[in-house]
C-alpha distance (Angstrom), angle and dihedral (degrees) to the residues before:
residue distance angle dihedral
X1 . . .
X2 4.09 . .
X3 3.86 88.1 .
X4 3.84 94.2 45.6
X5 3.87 97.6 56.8
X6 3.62 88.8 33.5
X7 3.90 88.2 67.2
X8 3.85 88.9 45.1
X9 3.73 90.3 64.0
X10 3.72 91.2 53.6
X11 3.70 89.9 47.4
X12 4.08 87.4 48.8
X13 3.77 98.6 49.3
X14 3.82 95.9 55.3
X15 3.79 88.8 74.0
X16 3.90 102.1 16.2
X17 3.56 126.6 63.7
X18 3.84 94.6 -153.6
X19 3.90 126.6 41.3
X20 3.90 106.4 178.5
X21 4.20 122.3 -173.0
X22 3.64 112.6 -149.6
X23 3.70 115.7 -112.3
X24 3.55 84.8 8.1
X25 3.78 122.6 63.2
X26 3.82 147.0 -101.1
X27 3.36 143.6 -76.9
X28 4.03 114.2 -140.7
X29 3.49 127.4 -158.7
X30 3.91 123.4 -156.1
X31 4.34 127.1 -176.5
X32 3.45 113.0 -115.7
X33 3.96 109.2 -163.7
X34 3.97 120.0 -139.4
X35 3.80 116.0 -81.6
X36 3.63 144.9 -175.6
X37 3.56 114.2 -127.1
X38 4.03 124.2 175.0
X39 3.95 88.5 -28.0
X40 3.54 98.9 -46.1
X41 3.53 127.6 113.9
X42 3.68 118.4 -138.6
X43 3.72 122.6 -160.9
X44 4.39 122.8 -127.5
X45 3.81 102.1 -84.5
X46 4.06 144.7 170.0
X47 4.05 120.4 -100.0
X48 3.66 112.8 -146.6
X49 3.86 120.9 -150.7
X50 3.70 124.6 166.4
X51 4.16 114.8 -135.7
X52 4.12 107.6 -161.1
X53 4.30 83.4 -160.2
X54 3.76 98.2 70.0
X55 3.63 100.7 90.8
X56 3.37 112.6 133.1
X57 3.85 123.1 99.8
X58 3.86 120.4 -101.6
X59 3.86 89.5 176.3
X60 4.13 88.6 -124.6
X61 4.02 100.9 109.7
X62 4.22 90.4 37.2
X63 3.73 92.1 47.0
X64 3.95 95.5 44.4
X65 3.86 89.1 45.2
X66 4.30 85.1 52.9
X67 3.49 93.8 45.2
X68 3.81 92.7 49.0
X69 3.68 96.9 50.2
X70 3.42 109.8 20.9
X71 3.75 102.2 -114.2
X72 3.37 125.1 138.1
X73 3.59 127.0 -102.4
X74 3.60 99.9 -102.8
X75 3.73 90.2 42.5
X76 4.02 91.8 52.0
X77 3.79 94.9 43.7
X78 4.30 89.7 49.3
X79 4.44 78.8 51.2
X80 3.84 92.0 54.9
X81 4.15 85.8 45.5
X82 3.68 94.0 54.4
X83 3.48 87.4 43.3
X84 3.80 102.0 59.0
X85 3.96 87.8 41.7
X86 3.94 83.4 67.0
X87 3.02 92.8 46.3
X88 3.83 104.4 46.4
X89 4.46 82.2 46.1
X90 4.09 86.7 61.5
X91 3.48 99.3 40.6
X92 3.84 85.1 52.7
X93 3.85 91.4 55.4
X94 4.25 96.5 52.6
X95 3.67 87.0 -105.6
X96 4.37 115.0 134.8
X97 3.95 117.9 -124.7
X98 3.47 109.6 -130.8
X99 4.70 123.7 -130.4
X100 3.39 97.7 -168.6
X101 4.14 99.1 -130.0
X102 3.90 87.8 -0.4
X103 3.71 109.8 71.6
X104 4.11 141.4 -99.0
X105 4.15 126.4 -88.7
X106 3.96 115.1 -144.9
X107 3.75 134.1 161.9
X108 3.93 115.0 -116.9
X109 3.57 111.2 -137.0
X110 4.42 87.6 -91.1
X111 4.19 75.8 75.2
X112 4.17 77.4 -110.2
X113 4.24 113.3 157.2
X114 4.18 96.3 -127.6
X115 3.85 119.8 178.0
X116 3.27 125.9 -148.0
X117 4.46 115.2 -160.6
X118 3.56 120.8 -147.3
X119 3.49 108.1 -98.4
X120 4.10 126.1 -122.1
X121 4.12 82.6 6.4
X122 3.94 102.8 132.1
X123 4.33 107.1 -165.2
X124 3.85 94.4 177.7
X125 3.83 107.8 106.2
X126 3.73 101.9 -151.1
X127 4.00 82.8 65.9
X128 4.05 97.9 60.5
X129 3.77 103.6 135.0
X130 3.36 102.8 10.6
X131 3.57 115.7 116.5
X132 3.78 147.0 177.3
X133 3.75 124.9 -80.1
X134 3.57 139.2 171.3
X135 3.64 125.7 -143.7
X136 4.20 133.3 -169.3
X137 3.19 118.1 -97.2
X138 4.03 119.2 -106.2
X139 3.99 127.7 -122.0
X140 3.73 123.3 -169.1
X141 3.77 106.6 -117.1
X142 3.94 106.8 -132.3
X143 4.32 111.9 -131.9
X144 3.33 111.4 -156.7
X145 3.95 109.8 -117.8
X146 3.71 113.1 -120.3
X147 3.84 118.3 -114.5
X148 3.87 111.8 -91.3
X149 3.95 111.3 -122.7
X150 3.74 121.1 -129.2
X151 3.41 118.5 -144.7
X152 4.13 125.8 -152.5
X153 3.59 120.1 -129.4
X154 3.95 110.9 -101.3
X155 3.99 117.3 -130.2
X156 3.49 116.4 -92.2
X157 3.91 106.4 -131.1
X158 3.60 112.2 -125.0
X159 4.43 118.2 -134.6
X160 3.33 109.2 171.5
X161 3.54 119.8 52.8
X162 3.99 129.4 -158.2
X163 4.13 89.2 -109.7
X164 4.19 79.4 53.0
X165 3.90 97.2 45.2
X166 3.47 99.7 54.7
X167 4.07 85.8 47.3
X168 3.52 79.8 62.1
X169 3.57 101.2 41.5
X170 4.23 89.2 65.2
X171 3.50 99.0 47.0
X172 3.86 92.5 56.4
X173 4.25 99.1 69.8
X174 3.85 86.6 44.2
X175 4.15 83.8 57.1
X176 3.66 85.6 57.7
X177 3.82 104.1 44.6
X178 3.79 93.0 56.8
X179 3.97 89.1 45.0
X180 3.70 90.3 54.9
X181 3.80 94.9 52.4
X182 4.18 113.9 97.0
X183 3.59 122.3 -110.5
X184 4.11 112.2 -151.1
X185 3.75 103.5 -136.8
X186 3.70 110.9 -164.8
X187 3.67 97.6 -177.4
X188 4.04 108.8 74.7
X189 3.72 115.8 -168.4
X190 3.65 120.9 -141.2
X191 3.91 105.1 -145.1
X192 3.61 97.4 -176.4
X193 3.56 75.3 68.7
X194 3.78 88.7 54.8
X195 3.94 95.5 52.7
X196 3.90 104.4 100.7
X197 3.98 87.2 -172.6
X198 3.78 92.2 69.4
X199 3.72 94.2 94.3
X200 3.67 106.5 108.0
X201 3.89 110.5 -122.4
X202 3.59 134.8 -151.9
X203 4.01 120.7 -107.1
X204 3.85 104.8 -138.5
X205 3.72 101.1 -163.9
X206 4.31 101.4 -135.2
X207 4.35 117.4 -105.4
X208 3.73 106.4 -100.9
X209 3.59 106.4 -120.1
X210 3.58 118.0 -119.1
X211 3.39 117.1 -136.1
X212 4.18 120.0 -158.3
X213 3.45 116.8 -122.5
X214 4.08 108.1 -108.5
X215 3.59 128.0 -125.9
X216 3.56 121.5 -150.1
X217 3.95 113.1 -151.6
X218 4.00 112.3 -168.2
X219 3.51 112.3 -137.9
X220 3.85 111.0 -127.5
X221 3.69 114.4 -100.6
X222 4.30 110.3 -106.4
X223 3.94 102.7 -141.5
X224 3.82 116.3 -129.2
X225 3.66 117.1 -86.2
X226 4.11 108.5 -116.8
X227 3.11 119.5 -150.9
X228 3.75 111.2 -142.8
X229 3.91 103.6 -178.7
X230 3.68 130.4 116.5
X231 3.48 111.7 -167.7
X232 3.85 121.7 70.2
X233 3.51 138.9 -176.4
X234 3.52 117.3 -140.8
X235 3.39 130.0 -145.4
X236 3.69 112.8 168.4
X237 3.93 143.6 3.5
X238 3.66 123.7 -158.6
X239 3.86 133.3 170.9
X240 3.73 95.3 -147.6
X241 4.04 123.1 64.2
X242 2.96 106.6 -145.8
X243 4.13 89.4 53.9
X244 3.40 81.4 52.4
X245 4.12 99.2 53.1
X246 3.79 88.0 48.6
X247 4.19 91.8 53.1
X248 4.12 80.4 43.5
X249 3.71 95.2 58.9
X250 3.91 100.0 38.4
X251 4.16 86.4 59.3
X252 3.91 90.1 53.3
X253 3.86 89.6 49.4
X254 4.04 86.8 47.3
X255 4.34 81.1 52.4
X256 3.90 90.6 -107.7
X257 4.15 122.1 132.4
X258 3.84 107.4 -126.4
X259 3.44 127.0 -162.6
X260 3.80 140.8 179.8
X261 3.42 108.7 -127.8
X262 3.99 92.5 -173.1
X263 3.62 138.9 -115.5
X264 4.02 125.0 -21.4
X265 3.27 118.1 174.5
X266 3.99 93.2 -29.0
X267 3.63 93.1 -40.6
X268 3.99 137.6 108.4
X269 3.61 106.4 -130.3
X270 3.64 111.3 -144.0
X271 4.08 120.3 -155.8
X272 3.91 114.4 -165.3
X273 3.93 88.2 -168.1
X274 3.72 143.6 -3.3
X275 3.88 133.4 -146.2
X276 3.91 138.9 -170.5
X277 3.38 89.2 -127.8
X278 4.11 149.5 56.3
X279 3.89 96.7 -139.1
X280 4.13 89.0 44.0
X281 3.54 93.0 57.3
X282 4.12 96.3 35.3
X283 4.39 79.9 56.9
X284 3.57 88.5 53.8
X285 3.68 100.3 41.9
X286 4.52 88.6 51.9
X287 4.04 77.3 48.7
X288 3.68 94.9 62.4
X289 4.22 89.7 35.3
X290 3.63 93.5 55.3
X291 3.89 93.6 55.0
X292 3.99 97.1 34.5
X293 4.05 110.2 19.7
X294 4.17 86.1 178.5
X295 4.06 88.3 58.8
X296 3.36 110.6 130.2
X297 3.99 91.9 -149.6
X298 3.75 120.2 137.6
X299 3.80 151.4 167.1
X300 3.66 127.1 -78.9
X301 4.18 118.2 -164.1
X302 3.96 104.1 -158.8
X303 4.24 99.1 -148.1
């Protein structure tokens, strides 16, 4: 029996990030991004820790034990009981209890609960088939830089000369003198005459525009869809949001109708459907079994 429920907590935690045994306590699940550590590349995983305080019943490991072998509710939930009596009687005697691919639970010798997780065991399905590697480590190859090359000044060819310059020199106040020296123009030009803008033009005031008077038409208010069922089937739970808006939107591209059904116990609750009825929903639920026995999907009761 111990290695039987054992395996359903693995089976739990791959798409749950919280797995709690009544009377018992809870397994929690935390992401761990990728790293690089000493040259080795380590893929996203799923850190395991064991909290003794979580001991109330979210109906997730009873209901996944009933769905999985057809007991009854009762009948599951008195399985689970038996189970943690075991398991309590073992700890008591300094012997380890066994998760297959999770971990063990002992007492040290201060009587304190310790858990040890499985180590290089990566739960967190978006990992599968990813694995560790280790790479060499790079150095920057140094180029030699190529020797910068000087150039010399070329000579500046010289065009005027000093006997040249001072040619120049004279000739320049004789420029001016015949500058200075009034020319008599008999024509005179009328540039008003010139101004092709004198032309007086007429102001045309611009159209008002008329605007139309608006008419605001309230749209009638759409009253909130209720939803009335009580039955739901559960397909994930996950203590943070925004893990739990990416799970939402991957069931509506798969055609399903998510919902968050809140908080329980410090997880969102995440229906994939909902029905009016118990035998409608337990249909479904053999649906989804038939095609995946490992699913994780179970049965919510809305009180």
């Amino acid at each position: 029996m111990t290695v039987e429920i054992a395996s359903y907590i693995k089976e739990l935690l791959l798409l749950n990030d919280c797995v709690v045994i009544p009377d018992f306590g809870g397994f929690v699940s935390n992401y761990k991004p990728a790293q690089i550590k000493h040259n080795r590349f380590m893929p996203p995983s799923k850190e395991i820790a064991f909290n003794p305080k979580l001991q109330k019943n979210d109906g997730l490991l009873i209901n996944y034990i009933s769905e999985k072998e057809g007991l009854e509710y009762f009948e599951a939930k008195l399985k689970v009981e038996t189970f943690v009596d075991e398991s309590l009687l073992k700890l008591e005697n300094y012997e380890r209890l066994t998760f297959e691919d999770v971990g063990q639970l002992y007492y040290d010798r201060m009587e304190n609960l310790l858990f040890e997780p499985v180590a290089n065991q990566n739960l967190l399905v978006d990992s599968f088939g990813l694995e560790s590697f280790s790479y060499e480590k790079l150095y920057e190859k140094m180029m030699p830089k190529p020797a910068m090359k000087i150039q010399q000044p070329e000579a500046v060819q010289v065009i005027f000369s000093n006997r040249n310059v001072k040619k120049v020199l004279i000739g320049v106040p004789l420029l001016l003198a015949l500058a200075l020296i009034p020319v008599k123009n008999k024509d005179i030009i009328n540039h008003s005459d010139l101004n092709i803008f004198s032309q007086l033009t007429e102001m045309v005031a611009p159209a008002q525009e008329i605007v139309a008077e608006q008419t605001t038409v309230k749209e009638p208010e759409v009253a909130p869809v209720i939803n009335n069922d009580k039955y739901f089937l559960i397909g994930g739970s996950f203590r943070q949001e925004e893990n739990a808006v990416i799970f939402i939107e991957m069931m509506k591209k798969e055609g399903y109708q998510p919902e968050d059904l809140g908080v329980f116990n410090g997880l969102h609750r995440i229906s994939i459907q909902s029905f009016s009825s118990f035998q409608e929903a337990k249909d479904k639920l053999n649906e989804l079994r038939g095609g995946d026995p490992k699913s994780g999907v179970w049965i919510h009761i809305k009180q």
